[in-house]
N, C-alpha and C positions, 0 to 999 in steps of 0.2 A: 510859501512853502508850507505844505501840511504838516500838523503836529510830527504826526508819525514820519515821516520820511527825516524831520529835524532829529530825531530821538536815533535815526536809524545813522544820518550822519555824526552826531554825536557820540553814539557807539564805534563806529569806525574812527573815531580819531581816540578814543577811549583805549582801543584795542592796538592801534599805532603807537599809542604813548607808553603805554606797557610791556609791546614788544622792544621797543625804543630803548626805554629803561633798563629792560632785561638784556637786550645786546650791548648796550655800554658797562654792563656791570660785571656780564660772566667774562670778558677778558680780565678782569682786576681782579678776579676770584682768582682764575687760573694764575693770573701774574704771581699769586702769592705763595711764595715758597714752602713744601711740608716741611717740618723740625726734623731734622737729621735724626736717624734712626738710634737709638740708645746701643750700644757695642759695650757688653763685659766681655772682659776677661781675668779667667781668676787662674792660678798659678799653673796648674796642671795645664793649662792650654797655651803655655808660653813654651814658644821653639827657642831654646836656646842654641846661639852659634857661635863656634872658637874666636875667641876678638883676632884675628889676625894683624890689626895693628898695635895690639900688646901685648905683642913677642908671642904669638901664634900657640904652642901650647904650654903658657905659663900657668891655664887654669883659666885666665878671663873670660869670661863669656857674654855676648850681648843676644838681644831679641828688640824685633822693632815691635812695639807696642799700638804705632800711630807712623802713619806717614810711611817712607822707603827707603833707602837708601838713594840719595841723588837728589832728594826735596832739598829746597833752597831754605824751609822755613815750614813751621808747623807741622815736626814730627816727633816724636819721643821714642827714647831705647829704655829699657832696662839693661843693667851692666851689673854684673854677678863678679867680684872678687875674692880668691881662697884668702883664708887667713896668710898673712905678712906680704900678701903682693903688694910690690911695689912698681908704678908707672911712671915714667921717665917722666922728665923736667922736660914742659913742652908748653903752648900757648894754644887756645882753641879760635881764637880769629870769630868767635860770636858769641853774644850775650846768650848767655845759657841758666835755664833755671834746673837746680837742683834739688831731687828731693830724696830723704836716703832714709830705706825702708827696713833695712836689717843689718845688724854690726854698724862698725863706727869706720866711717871714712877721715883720712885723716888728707888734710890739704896744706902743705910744705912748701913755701913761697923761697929760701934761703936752698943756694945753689950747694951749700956745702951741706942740707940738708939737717941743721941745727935743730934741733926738738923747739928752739925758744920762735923758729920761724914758721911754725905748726900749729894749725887751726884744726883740731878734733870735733867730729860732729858725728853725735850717736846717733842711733836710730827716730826717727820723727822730725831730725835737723831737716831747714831747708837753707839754701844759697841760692843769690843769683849773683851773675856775670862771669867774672871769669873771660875776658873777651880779651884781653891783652897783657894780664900780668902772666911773666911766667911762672908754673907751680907745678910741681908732680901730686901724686896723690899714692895714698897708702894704707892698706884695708889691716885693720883690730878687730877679729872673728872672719864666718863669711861677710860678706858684706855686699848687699843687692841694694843698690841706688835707680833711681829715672833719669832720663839726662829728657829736657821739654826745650825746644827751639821755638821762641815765639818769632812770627811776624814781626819786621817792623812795622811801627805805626807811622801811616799816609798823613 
């Protein structure tokens, strides 16, 4: 085989290993997921709506901030209470993280509603669970908390 014709095959496998290379590699480019898009929102763009299951116009008000209504998991609300509301003695059936951003939520474990059965958490508190005890809760000023539903972990 002449130099040149060796040089000429030698380029065609050159040029096959490259396209080679390149077709194995732009699927695992595309495979790669882009970073979820960055989402604010800052107050004035929060829809507030009547909590209708606490007691419809007592003043409660929620906004979904993340997720919808009907997510099994990985959503958040905001939840807006007037000063002195109070929300029934009830159980939320999921680990929940709490983070309370204005006024002091107060969280009341004792059925008869004993001040000494009372967990106050002002503004910057955070809680999690809440999955099975029962406990009402009880707002000191306004009081705008997030309510975060994580995933369970696999």
């Amino acid at each position: 085989m002449s130099s040149r014709r060796r040089t000429a095959v030698h380029m065609k496998w050159r040029f096959l290993a490259i396209g080679l290379a390149l077709t194995l590699l732009l699927p695992v480019r595309a495979a790669v997921a882009e970073p979820a898009q960055t989402i604010y929102t800052v107050p004035q763009d929060i829809h507030w709506l009547p909590d209708p299951d606490k007691a419809g116009s007592s003043g409660a008000y929620y906004a979904y901030v993340r997720g919808k209504a009907g997510d099994a998991c990985d959503w958040a609300t905001m939840e807006k209470f007037p000063d002195g509301f109070v929300y029934p003695m009830h159980v939320n059936h999921a680990y929940l993280l709490f983070t309370v951003i204005k006024g002091t939520l107060v969280i009341g474990f004792d059925k008869d509603r004993a001040s000494a059965g009372e967990r106050a958490l002002p503004a910057g508190s955070f809680m999690q669970g809440l999955a099975a005890e029962p406990h009402y809760g009880r707002a000191i000023g306004e009081t705008i908390f997030e309510i975060y539903a994580p995933c369970p972990k696999k």
